[in-house]
N, C-alpha and C positions, 0 to 999 in steps of 0.2 A: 211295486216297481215292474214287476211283469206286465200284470194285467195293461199301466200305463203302456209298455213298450208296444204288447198286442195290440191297443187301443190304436197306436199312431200307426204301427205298421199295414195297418184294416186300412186307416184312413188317407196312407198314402197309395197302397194299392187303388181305395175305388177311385182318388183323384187321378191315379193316372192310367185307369182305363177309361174312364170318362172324357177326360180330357184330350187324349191326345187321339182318339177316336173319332170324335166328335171335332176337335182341330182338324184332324186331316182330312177328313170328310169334307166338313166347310171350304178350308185351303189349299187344297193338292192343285186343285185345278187355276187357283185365281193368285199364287200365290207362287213366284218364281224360288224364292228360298226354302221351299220343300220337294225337294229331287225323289227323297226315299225318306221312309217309316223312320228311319236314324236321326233324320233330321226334325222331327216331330218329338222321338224322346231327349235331343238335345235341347229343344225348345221349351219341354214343361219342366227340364233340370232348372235351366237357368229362368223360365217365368217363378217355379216355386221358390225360387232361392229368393228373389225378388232383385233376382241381380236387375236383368235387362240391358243384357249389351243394346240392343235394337236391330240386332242383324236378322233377326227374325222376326215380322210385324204382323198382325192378322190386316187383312183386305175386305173383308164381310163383316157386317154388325154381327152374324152368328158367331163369327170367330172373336169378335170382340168382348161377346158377352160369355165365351169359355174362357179369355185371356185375363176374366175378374173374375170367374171362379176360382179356377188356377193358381192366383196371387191371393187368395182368401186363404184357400185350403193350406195353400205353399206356409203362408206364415202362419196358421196353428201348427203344421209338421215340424217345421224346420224351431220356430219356438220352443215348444215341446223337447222334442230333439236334444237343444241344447240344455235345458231344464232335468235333463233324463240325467245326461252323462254329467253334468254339475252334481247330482244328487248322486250317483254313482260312485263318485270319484270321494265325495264327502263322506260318504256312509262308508266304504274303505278306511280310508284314515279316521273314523268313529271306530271302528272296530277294531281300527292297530292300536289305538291311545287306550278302550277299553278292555282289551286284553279278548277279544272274542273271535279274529283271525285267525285261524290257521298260519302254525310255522310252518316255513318251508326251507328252512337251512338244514345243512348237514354239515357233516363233521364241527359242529357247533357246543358251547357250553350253557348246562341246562341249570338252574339253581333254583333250586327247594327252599321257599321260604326266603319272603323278604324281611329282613331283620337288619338290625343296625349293624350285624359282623356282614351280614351277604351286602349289603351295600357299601361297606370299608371294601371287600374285596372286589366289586364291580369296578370300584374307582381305581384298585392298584392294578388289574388283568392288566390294560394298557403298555404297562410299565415292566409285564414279567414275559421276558423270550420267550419262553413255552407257550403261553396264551396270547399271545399279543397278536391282533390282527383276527382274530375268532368271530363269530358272530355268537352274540347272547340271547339267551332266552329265560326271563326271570316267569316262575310260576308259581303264583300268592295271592291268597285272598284278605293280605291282611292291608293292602291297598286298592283301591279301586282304579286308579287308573296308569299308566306306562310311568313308571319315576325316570325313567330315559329314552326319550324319544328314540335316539340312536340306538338301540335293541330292543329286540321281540317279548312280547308281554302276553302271557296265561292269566287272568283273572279266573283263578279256581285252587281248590283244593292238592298240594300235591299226592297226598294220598288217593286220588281220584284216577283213576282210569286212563279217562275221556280227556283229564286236564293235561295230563302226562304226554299222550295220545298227541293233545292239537301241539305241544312242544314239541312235535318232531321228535321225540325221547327213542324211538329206537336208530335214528340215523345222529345222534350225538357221540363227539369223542369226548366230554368229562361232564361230569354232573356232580355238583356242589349242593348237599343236604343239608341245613342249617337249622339247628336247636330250637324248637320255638316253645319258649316259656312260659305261655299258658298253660299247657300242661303239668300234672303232677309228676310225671316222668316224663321228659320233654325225650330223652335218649331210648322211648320205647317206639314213639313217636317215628323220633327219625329214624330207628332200625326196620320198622314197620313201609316207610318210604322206601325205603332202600332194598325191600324185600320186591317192590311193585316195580320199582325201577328197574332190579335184577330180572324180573319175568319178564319186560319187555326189550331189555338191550342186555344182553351177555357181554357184551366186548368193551364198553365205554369203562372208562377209568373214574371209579364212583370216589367221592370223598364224605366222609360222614363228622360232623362235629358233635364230640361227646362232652357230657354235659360230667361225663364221672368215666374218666377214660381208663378204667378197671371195670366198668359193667360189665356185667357176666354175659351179658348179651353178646358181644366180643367175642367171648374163649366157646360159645357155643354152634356160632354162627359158620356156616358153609360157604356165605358169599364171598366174595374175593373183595374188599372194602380197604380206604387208607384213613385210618380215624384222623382229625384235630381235635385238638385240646382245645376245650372251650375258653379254659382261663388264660393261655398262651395269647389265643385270637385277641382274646380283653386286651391282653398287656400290651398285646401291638397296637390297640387302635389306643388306649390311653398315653401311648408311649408315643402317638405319631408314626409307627412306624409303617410300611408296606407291607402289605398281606402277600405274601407267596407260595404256593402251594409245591410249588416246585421242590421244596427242601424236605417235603413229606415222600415224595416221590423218590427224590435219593434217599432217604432216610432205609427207605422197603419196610416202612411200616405197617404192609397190607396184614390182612386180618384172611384165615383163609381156614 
């Protein structure tokens, strides 16, 4: 994409030192519509563009055969051009559906783990005063690409750094860590997230789903954490019911 951009901006340069040089030259003298130099670079705007009002005409065959250069060079640039910022604009929105964008919200909610509980709770936030009206940022590799256009998507690891990182995770106000079940101990997993999370945002209100909400990990841990109940989460999505985080927050069920 660069290189292309270098390429055209080389090639609009030499047309329009050539060109309007070599116009004025020809034109100044035989040519009542060029008073000053200005009027020469309004002339090879509008010949590259291939508009052609005609308020400005060549009078000399030299000038005639710079006014097909001009209009050569004008539509590879101006083609180009638009081919640049098409492909620009495409590769953008490839990278927000594949998750390889940079987030750039704040005070936003971060979630750990796409799972069928982080996706019940995707769909209730709307619906809970506390979150509602938030910008999301889902960060998972267990999809490849945005499952909601309408928020921001990490294709990566959340144990990962760099993945945490492009979520914007240190300008987040809550982050949702979600159990994920491949694992043998899925709640080593997510206290291990939670410890990467903690290193890079101290202040966001973290929320951890425990798969065994007695783990000893809990009664040992320093971090300031609000566990969920794995089988609670269950009951509510089997039940129909909305996911609200909100009543873990009154509960003061932090972990400290």
């Amino acid at each position: 994409m660069k290189n292309k951009a270098l390429l055209l901006l080389c090639v609009a340069a030499v047309s329009f030192a050539i060109s309007t040089s070599l116009f004025w030259h020809f034109e100044h003298t035989a040519n009542s519509g060029l008073v000053t130099f200005l009027d020469v670079v309004y002339w090879w705007t509008v010949t590259s563009a291939t508009v052609g009002y005609g308020d400005i005409v060549p009078h000399t065959w030299q000038g005639k055969v710079v006014v097909m250069f001009t209009i050569v060079t004008g539509f590879f640039i101006f083609a180009n051009l638009v081919a640049i910022i098409a492909e620009s604009v495409h590769g953008y929105l490839d990278r927000k559906k594949t998750g390889k964008a940079q987030v750039k919200a704040r005070n936003h909610i971060v979630i750990c783990e796409y799972t069928a509980i982080a996706d019940e709770l995707v769909q209730s936030l709307p619906s809970c005063p506390d979150f509602a009206g938030l910008e999301v940022a889902i960060v998972s590799d267990l999809v490849q690409q945005n499952p909601y256009p309408q928020h921001h998507f990490v294709n990566g690891v959340p144990i990962n750094p760099a993945a945490l990182k492009q979520a914007n995770i240190e300008y987040a106000a809550y982050v949702f860590i979600f159990a994920n079940l491949r694992f043998a101990d899925p709640d080593v997993k997510t206290m291990h997230i939670a410890l990467r999370v903690r290193n890079l945002n101290k202040k966001a209100v973290v929320f951890v789903e425990m798969v065994d909400p007695s783990h000893k990990l809990l009664e040992h841990t320093a971090m300031d954490l609000i566990p969920m109940d794995s089988h609670e989460l269950m009951e509510n999505v089997l039940q129909q019911k909305r996911i609200d985080p909100s009543r873990w927050m009154r509960k003061g069920t932090k972990t400290s």
